[in-house]
Structure formats: structure tokens, C-alpha cells
C-alpha positions as CSV (number, residue, x, y, z in Angstrom):
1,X,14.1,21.5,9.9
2,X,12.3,23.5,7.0
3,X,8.3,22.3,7.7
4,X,6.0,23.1,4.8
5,X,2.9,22.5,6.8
6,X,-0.6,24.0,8.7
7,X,-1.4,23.3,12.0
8,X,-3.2,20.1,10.9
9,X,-3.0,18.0,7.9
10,X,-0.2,16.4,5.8
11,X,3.8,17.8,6.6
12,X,6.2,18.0,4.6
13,X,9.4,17.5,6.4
14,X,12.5,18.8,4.4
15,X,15.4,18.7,6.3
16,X,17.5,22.0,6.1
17,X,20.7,19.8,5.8
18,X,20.2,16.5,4.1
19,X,22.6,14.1,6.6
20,X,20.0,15.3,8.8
21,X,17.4,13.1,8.2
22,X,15.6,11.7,4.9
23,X,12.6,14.1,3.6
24,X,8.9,12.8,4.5
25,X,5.2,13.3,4.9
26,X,3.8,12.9,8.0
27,X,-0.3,11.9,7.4
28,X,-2.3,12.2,10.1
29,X,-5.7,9.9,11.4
30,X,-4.5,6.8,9.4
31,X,-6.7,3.8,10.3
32,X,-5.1,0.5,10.2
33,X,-6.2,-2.9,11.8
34,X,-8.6,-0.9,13.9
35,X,-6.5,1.7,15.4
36,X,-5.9,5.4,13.7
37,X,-2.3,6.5,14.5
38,X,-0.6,9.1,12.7
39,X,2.4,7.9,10.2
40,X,5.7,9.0,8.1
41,X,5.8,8.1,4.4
42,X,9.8,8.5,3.4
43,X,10.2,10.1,0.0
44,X,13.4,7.3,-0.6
45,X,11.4,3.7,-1.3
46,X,13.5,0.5,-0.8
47,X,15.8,-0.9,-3.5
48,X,14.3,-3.1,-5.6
49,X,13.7,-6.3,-3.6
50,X,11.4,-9.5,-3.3
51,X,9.0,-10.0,-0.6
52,X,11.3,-12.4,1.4
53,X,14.2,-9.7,1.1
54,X,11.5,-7.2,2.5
55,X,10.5,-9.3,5.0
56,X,14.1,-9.6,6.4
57,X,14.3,-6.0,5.8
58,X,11.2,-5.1,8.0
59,X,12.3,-7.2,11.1
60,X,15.9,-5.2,10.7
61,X,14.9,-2.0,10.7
62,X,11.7,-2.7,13.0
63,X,14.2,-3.5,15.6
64,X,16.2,-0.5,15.5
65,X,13.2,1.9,15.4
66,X,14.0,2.6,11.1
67,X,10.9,2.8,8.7
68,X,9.7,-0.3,7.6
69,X,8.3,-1.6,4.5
70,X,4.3,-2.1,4.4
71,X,2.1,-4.4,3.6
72,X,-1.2,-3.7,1.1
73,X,-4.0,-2.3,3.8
74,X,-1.3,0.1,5.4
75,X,0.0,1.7,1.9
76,X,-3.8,2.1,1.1
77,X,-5.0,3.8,4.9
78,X,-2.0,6.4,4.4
79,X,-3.2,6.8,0.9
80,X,-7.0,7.1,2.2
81,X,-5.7,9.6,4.8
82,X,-4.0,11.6,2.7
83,X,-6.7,12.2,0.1
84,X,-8.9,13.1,3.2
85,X,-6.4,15.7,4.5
86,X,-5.8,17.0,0.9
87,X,-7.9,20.7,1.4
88,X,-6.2,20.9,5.0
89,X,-2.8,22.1,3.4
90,X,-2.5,21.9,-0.7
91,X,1.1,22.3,-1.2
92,X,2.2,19.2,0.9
93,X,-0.8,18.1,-0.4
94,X,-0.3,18.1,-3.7
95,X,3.6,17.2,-3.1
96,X,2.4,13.6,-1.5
97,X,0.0,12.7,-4.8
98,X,3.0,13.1,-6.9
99,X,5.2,10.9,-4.7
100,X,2.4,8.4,-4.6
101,X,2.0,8.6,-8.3
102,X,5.1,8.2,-8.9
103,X,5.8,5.5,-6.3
104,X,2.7,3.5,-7.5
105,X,4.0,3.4,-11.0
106,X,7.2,1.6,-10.1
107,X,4.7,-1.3,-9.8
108,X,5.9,-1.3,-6.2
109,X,6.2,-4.2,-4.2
110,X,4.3,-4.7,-0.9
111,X,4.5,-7.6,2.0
112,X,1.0,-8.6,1.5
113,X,1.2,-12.4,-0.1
114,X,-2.0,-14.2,-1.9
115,X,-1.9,-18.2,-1.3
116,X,-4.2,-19.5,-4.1
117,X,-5.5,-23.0,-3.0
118,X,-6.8,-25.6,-5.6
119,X,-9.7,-26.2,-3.5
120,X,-11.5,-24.1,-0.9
121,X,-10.8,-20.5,0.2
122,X,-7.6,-19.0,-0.7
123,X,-5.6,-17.1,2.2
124,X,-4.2,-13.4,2.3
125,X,-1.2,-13.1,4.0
126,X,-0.2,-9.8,5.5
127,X,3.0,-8.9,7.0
128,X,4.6,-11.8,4.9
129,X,6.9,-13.4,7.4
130,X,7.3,-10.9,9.8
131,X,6.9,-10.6,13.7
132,X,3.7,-8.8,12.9
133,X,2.2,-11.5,9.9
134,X,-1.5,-11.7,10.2
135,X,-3.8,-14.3,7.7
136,X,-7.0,-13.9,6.8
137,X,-9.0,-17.0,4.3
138,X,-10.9,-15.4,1.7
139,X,-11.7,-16.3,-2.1
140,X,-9.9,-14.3,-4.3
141,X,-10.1,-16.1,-7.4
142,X,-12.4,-14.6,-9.9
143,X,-13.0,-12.2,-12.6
144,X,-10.6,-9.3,-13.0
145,X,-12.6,-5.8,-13.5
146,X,-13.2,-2.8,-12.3
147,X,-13.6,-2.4,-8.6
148,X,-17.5,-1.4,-9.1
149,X,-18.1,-4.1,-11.5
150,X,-16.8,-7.5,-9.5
151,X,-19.6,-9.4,-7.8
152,X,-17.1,-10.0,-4.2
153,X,-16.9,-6.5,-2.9
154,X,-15.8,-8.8,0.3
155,X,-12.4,-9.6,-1.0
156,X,-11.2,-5.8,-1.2
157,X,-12.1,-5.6,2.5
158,X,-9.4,-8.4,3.2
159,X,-6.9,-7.1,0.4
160,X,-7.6,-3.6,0.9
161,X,-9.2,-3.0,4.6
162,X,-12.1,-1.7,2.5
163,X,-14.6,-2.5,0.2
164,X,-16.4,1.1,0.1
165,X,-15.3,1.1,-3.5
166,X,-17.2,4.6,-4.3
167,X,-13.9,6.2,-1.6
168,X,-11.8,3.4,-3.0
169,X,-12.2,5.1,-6.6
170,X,-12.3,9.1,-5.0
171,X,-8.7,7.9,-3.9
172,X,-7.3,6.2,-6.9
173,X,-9.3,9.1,-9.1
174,X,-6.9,11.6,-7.0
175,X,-3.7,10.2,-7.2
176,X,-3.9,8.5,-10.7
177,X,-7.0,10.4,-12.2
178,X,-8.6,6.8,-12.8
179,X,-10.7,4.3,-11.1
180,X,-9.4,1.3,-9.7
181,X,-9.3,-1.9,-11.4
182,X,-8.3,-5.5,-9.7
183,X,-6.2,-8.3,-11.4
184,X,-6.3,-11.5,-10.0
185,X,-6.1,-15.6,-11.0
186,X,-9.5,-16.2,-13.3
187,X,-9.9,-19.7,-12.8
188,X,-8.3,-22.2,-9.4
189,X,-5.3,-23.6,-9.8
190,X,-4.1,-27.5,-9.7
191,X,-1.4,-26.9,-7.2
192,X,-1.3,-24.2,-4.9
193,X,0.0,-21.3,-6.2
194,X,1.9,-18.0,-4.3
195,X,1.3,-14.6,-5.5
196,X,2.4,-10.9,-4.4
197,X,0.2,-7.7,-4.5
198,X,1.2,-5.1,-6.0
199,X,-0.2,-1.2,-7.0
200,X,0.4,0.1,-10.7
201,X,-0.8,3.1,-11.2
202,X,-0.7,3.3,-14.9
203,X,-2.4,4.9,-17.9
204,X,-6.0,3.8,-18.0
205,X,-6.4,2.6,-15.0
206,X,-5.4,2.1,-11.5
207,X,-4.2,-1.7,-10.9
208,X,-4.2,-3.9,-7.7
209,X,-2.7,-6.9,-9.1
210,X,-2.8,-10.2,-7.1
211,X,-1.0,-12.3,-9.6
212,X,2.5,-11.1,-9.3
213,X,5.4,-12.8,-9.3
214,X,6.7,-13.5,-5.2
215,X,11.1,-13.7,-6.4
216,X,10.9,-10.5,-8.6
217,X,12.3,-7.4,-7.2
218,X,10.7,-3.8,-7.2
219,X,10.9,-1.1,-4.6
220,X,8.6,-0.5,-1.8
221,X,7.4,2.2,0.4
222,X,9.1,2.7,4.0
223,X,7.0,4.4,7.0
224,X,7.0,5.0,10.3
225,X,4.6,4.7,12.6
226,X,4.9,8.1,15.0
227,X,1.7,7.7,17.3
């Protein structure tokens, strides 16, 4: 195994023989549902699948010990991590961005569902049908805008795991060079209505959208959980 990598910080694992095993970053002190483990991004994303195919997907592979798609708050703690490791070794570094650049532009999928209600709070659905689905009822219905310009900071915390948007926008400044910006439903809807988030990292601006389409297919990232 050819290791571009310090001591600490983000690896780069490049297999000297490719059958070997796929090439990954391994991100250490990634804080997720209020444990910090450390965690393998793989540089080869899923095929281009909706959530439910994900879904399926994640229970397969979770079984046999594979990497596993993610939902929103986990693709944004290894993000977070990563940015915070970034001085620890630049080359790997610098490699991860990219990937996550790259990735993010493929307006990647992610298991993480938004249930708009026609009346009352709207529910967040994480893990979207998986052994490991988790809810939580927030409003998300509102304005879209910039992160630092919406009046209900709260409703990053349940999308996100965060609402510090000032480290929100260091991130999405490092791996997109521009702030983040949220896209959502404006106004309730008259029947209940199911959504998928989704990152875009595009010119301009750096997109959570909460308004995409559950049945269309786009890749996602696979990780690993390794402590």
C-alpha cells in the first residue's frame, strides 16, 4: 500500500496494485450523531441511483462490512473534518478538496429525505429507510438564501448537524471557494410533498437543495466507518 500521509491528519490510501483495494481518504475526528470516529471516503461514488435504490444499497453492503452510502449530516462532518485537518498534511489535503469538489458538483445524491407537511412541522428523514433511519420534525419551509441571511439558523442544525454557519461557510469557502446557500419549498404545500437533499457545488455558490426530486438518479458518496 503506497500511503501519502503524516502521522496525523487526512491519508491518502493508493493501493500499489489496484485489485487490491479501491483508493481512499481516511479523515480523522469526524463527529456524527454525537460520537467522533474516524472514517474512509472512497474516491469511486455509487452509480447513479435514487434514494430508495441507495437505501437497498446501504443495507447490502452494511451487512457485509462494504462502504455505504451517507446521509446529509455525515457527508458534511467528513467534509468539516477534513477542512480542520487541511494544514496537518496539504498534499492529501488538497487531493480530498478536489474529490469533494468534484463529487459535490455531480449534484450528488444523499439518503437524507425532506417530508413537507401541508400543515405543521415538516420532518427530516435521515438514513432513508435503512436499519439505521432516524427523524427529526423541524420547519423547513421558507425562504431560500444564503446561509447567513435566513432567519431559522435551527433548521441547518437538523439538515446539517450544524447551524454555526460562520464554519459552515469556512467549509464550503474551501472546497467550492463560495458561501453556502440553501434551497428549499418557499411556501407549504396542499398535500404532502417528499423531497431529497442534495449538495451542488456550483459556480456562484455552494447549494444544499431540499427540493429535489426523490425517483431521479445521481451518484453518492460511499464510506466507511474504521473507529
Amino acid at each position: 500500500m503506497e500511503t501519502e500521509t503524516k502521522e496525523s491528519g487526512i491519508i491518502y490510501e493508493s493501493p500499489v496494485l489496484t485489485w487490491q483495494a479501491e483508493k481512499r481518504f481516511v479523515i480523522p475526528n469526524v463527529s456524527y450523531r454525537g460520537q467522533t470516529g474516524t472514517y474512509r471516503l472512497f474516491e469511486n461514488m455509487t452509480r447513479a441511483w435514487n434514494q430508495e435504490q441507495l437505501a437497498e444499497l446501504y443495507e447490502t453492503e452494511k451487512q457485509k462490512g462494504n462502504p455505504i452510502p451517507t446521509d446529509a449530516p455525515l457527508i458534511w462532518a467528513i467534509a468539516t473534518s477534513a477542512y480542520n485537518f487541511r494544514n496537518q498534511n496539504p498534499q492529501a489535503s488538497e487531493k480530498l478538496r478536489q474529490f469533494l469538489r468534484q463529487g459535490m458538483s455531480e449534484y450528488p445524491n444523499t439518503l437524507t429525505r425532506i417530508v413537507y407537511a401541508p400543515e405543521g412541522s415538516d420532518k427530516i428523514i435521515h438514513n432513508y429507510r435503512t436499519s439505521d433511519e432516524y427523524s427529526i420534525d423541524e420547519k423547513v419551509v421558507g425562504p431560500d438564501g444564503w446561509f447567513s441571511e435566513i432567519p431559522d439558523k435551527k433548521v441547518l442544525e437538523s439538515l446539517l448537524g450544524t447551524q454555526d454557519v460562520s464554519q459552515i461557510n469556512q467549509v464550503s469557502q474551501w472546497i467550492n471557494r463560495t458561501n453556502s446557500y440553501l434551497w428549499r419549498l418557499n411556501s407549504k404545500p396542499k398535500e404532502k410533498d417528499e423531497r431529497v437533499a442534495r449538495f451542488v457545488a456550483g459556480d456562484g455558490r455552494f447549494v444544499l437543495g431540499c427540493g429535489r426530486d426523490p425517483l431521479a438518479g445521481y451518484p453518492a458518496f460511499r464510506v466507511l466507518k474504521v473507529d
